[in-house]
C-alpha positions in Angstrom: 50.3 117.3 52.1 50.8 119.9 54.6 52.5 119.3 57.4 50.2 117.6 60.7 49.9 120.4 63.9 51.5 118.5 66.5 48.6 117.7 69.4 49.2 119.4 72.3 50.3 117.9 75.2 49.5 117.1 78.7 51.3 119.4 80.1 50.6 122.8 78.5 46.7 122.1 79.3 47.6 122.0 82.0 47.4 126.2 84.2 50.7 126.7 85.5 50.0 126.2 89.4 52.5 128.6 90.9 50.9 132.0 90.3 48.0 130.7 92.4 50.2 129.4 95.2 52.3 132.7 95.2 48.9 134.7 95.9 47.9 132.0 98.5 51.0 132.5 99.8 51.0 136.3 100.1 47.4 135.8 101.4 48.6 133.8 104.2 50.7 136.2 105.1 49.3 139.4 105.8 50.5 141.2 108.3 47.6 143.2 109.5 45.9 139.5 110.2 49.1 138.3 112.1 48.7 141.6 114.4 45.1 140.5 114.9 46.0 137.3 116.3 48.4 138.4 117.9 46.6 140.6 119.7 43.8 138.0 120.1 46.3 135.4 121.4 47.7 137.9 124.0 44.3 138.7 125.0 43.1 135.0 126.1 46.6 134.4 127.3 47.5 137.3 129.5 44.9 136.5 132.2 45.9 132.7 132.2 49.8 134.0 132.6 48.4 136.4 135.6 47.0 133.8 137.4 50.2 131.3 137.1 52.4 134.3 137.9 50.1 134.5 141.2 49.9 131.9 142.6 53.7 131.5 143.3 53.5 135.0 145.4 52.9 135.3 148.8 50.5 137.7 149.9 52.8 140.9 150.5 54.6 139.9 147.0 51.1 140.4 145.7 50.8 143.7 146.5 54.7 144.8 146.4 55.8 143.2 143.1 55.3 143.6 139.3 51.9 141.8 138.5 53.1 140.1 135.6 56.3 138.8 136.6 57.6 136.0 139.0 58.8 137.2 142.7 62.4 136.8 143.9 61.0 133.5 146.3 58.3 131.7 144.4 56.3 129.4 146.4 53.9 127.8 144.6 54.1 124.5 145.8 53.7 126.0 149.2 50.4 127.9 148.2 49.0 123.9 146.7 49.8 122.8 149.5 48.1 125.4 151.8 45.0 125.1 149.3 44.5 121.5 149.8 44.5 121.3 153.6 43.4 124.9 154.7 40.1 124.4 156.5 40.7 120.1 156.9 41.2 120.0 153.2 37.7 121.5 152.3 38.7 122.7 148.8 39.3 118.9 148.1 35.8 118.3 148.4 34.7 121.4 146.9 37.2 120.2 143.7 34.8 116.7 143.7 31.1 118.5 144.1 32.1 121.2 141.2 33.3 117.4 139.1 30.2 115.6 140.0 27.9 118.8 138.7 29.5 119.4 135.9 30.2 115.7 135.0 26.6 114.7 135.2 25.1 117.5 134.1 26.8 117.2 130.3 26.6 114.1 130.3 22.8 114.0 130.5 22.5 118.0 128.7 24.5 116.1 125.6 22.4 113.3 125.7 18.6 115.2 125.8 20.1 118.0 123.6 21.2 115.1 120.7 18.0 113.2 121.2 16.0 116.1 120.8 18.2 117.8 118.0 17.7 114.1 116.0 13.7 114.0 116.6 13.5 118.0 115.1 16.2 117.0 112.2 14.5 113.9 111.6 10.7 113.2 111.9 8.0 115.6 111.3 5.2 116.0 113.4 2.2 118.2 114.4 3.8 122.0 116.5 7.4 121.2 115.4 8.1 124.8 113.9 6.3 126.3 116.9 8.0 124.0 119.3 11.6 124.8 117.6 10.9 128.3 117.2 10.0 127.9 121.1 13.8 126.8 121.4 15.2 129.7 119.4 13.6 131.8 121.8 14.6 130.0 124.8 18.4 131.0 123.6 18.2 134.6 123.9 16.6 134.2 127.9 19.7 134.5 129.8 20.3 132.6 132.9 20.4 134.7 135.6 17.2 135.9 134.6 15.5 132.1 135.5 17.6 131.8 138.5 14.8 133.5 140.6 12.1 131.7 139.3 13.8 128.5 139.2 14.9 128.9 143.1 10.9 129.3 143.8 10.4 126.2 142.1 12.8 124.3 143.6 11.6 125.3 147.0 8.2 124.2 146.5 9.5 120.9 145.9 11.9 120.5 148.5 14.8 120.4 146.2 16.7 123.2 147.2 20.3 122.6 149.4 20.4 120.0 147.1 22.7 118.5 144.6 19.7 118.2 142.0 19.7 122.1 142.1 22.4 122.3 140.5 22.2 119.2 138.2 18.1 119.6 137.1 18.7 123.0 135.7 22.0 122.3 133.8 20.1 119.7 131.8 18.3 121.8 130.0 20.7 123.6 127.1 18.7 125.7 124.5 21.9 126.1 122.6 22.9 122.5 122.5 19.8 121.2 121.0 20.1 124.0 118.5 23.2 122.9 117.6 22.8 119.2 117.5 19.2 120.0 115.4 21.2 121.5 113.0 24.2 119.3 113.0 21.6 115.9 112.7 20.3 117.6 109.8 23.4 116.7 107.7 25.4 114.5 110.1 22.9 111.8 109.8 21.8 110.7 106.0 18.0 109.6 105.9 18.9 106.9 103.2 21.3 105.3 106.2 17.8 105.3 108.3 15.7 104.1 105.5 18.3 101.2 105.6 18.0 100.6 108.9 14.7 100.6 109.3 14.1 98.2 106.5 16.3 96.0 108.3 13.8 96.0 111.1 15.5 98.1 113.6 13.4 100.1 115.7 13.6 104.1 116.4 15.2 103.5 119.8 17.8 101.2 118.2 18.4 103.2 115.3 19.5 106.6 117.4 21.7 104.8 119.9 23.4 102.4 117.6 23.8 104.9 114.4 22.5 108.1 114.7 24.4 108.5 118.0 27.6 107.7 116.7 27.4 109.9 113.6 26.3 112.8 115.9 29.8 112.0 118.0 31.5 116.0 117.8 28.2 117.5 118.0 27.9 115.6 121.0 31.0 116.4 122.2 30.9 120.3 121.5 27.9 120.3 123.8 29.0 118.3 126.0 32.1 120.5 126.6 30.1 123.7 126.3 27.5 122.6 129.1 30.8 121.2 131.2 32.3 124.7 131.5 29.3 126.2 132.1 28.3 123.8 135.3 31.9 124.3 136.4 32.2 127.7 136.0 28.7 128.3 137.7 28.5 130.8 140.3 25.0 132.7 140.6 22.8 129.4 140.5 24.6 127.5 143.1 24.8 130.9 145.6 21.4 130.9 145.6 20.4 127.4 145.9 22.7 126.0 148.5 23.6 126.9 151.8 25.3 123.8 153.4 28.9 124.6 152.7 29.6 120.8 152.1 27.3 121.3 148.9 29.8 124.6 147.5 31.2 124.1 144.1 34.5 125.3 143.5 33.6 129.2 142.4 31.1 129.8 145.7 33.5 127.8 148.0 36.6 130.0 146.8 34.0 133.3 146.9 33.1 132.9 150.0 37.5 132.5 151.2 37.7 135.9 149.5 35.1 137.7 152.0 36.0 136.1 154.8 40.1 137.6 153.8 38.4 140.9 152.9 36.0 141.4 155.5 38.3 139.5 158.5 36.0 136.8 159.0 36.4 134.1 161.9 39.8 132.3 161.5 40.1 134.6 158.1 43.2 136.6 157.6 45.0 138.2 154.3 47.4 135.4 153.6 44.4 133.6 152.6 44.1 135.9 149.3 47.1 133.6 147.8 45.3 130.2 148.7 42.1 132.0 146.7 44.5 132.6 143.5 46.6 129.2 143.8 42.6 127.4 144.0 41.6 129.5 141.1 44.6 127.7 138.9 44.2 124.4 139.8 40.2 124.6 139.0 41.0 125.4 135.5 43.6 122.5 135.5 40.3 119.9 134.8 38.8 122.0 132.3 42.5 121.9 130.0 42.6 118.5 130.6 38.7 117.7 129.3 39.3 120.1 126.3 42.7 118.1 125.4 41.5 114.8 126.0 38.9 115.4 123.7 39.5 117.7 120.9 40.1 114.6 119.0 36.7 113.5 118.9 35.9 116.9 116.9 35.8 115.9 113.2 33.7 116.3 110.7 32.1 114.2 108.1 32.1 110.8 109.8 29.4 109.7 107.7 30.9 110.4 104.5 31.4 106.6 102.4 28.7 105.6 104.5 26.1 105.8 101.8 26.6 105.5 98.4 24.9 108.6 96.8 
């Protein structure tokens, strides 16, 4: 009898795995792509190292010394100080009325945006294509161009030099429920509601007890989106308020700038310092949001939920 071919083992079945991690390797390292982010990283970063490097100058340092370098006496705990209690400590309460605007209004812009991202992804009704299409369109109308028309409404009511000026329009984020339309489409399984509504849980139940937790970093995302944008509002709280005990941070810090530039009562040039140090510490809140919760951006939280 001839001799039996030996069977082949497990191993050289098995493709040798180290050519393909060599070329991932050399594709992770391409230099052209390292220059881009490089260049990207500066770019985002520069302005940020400007403003630090800023607010520990005094106002002839600002004008006399290298813009992207420290002066030979910083003083930035001088210039904090002199923010916080120029004007009786006005900037304080600008700092709260910028939190309270932006606070609320994500909080309630998540909330509608997720509820009516859910009812899009997940029931089917009479209009819906016209009404999402409606949405889509909404998106490409920038803001400025309603702040007009928005103003005129407001007056009519009685709204306007109010905080609800600010907070009303904020709520409504034609992005956000874009986004959480989309992201309820695959985010939430309809065999997990099919569950739960055999169980006898009601709609109401069934979005604020599942659905909402599964939607948890879409939520976020626009909840984070819509809190930058209400901070960093300018144009929409210019026009609607006048009381300067209603200014969020970017009109209350505006309006320090022309009174330096244009010598306004009590204004003078060494108030151009207190206008960069203020511009720092607005941006401190914003870090702190984004770091507290970048955790909560994950994906697949309703994988092993259902059983496919």
């Amino acid at each position: 009898m001839p001799p039996s071919t030996p069977a082949p083992t497990v191993a050289s079945t098995v493709p040798d795995p180290r050519p393909i991690s060599h070329a991932r390797r050399r594709r992770t390292r391409s230099t052209p792509l390292t220059i881009a982010m490089l260049a990207a990283l500066a770019y985002f970063l520069l302005p940020l190292f400007w403003l630090l490097v800023a607010s520990t100058k005094s106002t002839q340092d600002l004008f006399n010394s290298f813009g992207l370098w420290f002066s030979r006496a910083p003083q930035l705990l001088a210039n904090i100080r002199a923010t916080f209690t120029q004007d009786d400590g006005v900037f304080v309460h600008w700092l709260l009325n910028t939190a309270v605007y932006a606070v609320v209004s994500a909080l309630g812009a998540a909330l509608l945006a997720a509820a009516a991202g859910y009812g899009f992804a997940k029931f089917r009704f009479r209009g819906d294509r016209a009404a999402f299409n409606l949405v889509l369109g909404a998106i490409m109308v920038p803001a400025t161009a309603l702040a007009i028309p928005t103003y005129l409404l407001f007056a009519k009511v009685g709204l306007v030099n109010t905080p609800w000026a600010i907070i009303l329009p904020s709520l409504v984020n034609p992005f956000g429920l874009y986004l959480m339309r989309v992201y309820a489409a695959d985010a939430v399984p309809d065999s997990l509601l099919e569950a739960a509504r055999i169980d006898g849980a009601g709609e109401a139940r069934i979005f604020f007890r599942i659905a909402l937790r599964l939607l948890a970093p879409g939520l976020v995302t626009v909840l984070l989106f819509t809190l930058v944008a209400t901070w960093n509002n300018y144009f929409l709280p210019l026009i609607m308020l006048n009381d300067p005990n209603l200014y969020p941070i970017t009109v209350g810090l505006s309006s320090w700038a022309a009174q330096a530039q244009n010598g306004g009562a009590g204004a003078s040039s060494d108030m151009l310092p207190l206008v960069v140090t203020g511009s720092l510490i607005s941006i401190v809140p914003l870090v702190i949001a984004f770091l507290l919760l970048q955790r909560y951006w994950q994906s697949g939280l309703a994988t092993g939920s259902v059983k496919q």
